[in-house]
N, C-alpha and C positions, 0 to 999 in steps of 0.2 A: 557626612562628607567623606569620599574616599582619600585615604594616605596617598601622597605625591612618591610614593616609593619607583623604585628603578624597574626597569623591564624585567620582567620572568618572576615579578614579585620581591626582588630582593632590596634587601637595606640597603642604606646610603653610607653608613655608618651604626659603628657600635659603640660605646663609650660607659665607664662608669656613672651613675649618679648622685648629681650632690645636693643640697637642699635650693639651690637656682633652679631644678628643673621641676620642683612641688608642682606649678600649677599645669606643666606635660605630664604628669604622674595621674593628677586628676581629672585633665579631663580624658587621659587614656582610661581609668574607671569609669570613668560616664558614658563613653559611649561600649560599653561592654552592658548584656543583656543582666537582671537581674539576678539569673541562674547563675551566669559566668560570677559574676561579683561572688556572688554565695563560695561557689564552689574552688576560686582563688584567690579571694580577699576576707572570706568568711563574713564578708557583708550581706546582712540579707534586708529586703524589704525598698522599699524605694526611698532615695535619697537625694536630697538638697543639694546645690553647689557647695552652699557652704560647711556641710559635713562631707562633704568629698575631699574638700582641700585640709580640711581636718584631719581627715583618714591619711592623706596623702602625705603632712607633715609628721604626724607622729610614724608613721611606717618609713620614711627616710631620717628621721632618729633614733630610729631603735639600733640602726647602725653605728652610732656612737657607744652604743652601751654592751656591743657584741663586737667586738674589735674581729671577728671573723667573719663577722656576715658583710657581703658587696652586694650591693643594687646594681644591675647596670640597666642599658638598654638600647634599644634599636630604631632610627632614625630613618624615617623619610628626608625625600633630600633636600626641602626649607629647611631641617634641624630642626623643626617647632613640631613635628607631629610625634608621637613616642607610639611608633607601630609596635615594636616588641618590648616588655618589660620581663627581666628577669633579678634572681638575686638565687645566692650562693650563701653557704656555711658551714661550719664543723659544729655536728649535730652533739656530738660526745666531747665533753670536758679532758677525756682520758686518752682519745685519740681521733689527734688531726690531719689523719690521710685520710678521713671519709667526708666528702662534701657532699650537704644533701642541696639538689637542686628543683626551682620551682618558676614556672614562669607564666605569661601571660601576653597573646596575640589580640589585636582589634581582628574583629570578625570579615569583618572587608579585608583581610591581606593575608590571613592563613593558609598554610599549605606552605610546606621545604622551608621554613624562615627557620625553624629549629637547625636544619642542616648548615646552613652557612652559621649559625649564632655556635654550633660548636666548633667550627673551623677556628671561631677567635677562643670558646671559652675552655679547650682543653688544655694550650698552652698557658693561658692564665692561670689555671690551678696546678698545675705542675710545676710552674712560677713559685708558688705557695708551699710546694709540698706534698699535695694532694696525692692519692694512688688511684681513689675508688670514686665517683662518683651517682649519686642514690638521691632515685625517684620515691614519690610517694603518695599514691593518688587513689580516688573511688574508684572500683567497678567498673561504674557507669560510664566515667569520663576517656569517652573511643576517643578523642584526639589524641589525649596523653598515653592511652596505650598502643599507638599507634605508632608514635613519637619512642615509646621502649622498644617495641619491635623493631623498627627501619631502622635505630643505629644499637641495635645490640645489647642492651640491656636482657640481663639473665633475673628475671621475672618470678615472684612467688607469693601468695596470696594470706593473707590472715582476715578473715570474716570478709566482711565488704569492701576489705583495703590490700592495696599494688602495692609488694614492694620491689624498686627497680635497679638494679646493682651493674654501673658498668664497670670496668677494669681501665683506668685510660692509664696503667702505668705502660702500657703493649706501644701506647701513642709517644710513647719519651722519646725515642730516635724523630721521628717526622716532626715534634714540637721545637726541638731541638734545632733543627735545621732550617727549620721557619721563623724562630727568634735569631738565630744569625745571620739570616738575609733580610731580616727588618732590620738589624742592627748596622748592618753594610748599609742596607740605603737610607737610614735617617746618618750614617755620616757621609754620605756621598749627599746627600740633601744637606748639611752643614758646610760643607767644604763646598758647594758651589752657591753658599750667600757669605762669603767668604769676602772679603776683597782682596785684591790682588797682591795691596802692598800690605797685607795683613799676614800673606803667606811668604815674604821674606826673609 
């Protein structure tokens, strides 16, 4: 079945993830091919519902125990489909400006969903702190190095493996101005459910 996503392919929404949304976690891994699994879930081999949702709890727990790492992900517009899955962390103990990031498309909706997914995710991690954020993939894997090339990652290779390096401290002024026009209108959204004799 294809995602209810919005016209030109884009999400409905982006949101963090919490353990309410295990069973969008899993069956966004199911219907992903068993390569994909392999190659972003490190799942290999074919698999049950009920180790799907297995996989899928203990990998939004592991977030408990990494107080750096965030799940998020991207919604069709019932809210029940999870078209994009990503998740974020500070790879080094020693230093946390560098987020490495990792994600995951249903095959029916890819294409530019990464570009709008970092419209939200770079002012989140500069939120955080973050200066650098860093890819990490096979070779093989043309989407994701597709996804480094189109937004600028500075690229270098060790054996069979990507490593992908962008700079979003360059993005701090434009993040900067986009969290205070969020911030004007969630209080311009407060103040008009406001009641009247509230503002007396």
């Amino acid at each position: 079945m294809h995602p209810n996503t919005q016209s030109g392919g884009k999400l409905a929404a982006i949101s963090f993830l919490t353990m309410a949304d295990r069973d969008a976690v899993a069956a966004h891994m199911a219907a992903l091919a068993e390569e994909d699994r392999a190659m972003r879930f490190g799942m290999s081999g074919p698999t049950s519902h009920e180790q799907l949702v297995q996989f899928a709890t203990g990998f939004l727990e592991v977030a408990h125990e990494d107080p750096t790492l965030q799940h998020f992900g991207g919604w069709d517009e019932s809210h029940k489909t999870l078209v994009y899955l990503g998740s974020f962390h500070s790879p080094s103990p020693q230093d946390h400006t560098v987020a490495e990031f990792s994600m995951s498309a249903l095959p029916s909706a890819r294409g530019g969903l990464t570009s709008q997914v970092m419209t939200w995710l770079i002012p989140e991690l500069l939120k955080r702190g973050y200066k650098k954020l860093t890819l990490i993939y096979e070779n093989k894997n043309a989407a994701v190095a597709a996804i480094a090339a189109r937004h600028g990652f500075q690229v270098r290779q060790g054996g069979g493996v990507m490593f992908g390096t962008l700079d979003i401290a360059e993005h701090a002024p434009v993040a900067e101005v986009w969290l205070k026009k969020l911030d004007e209108l969630f209080a311009a959204v407060r103040a008009s459910r406001t009641s009247p004799g509230a503002k007396l």
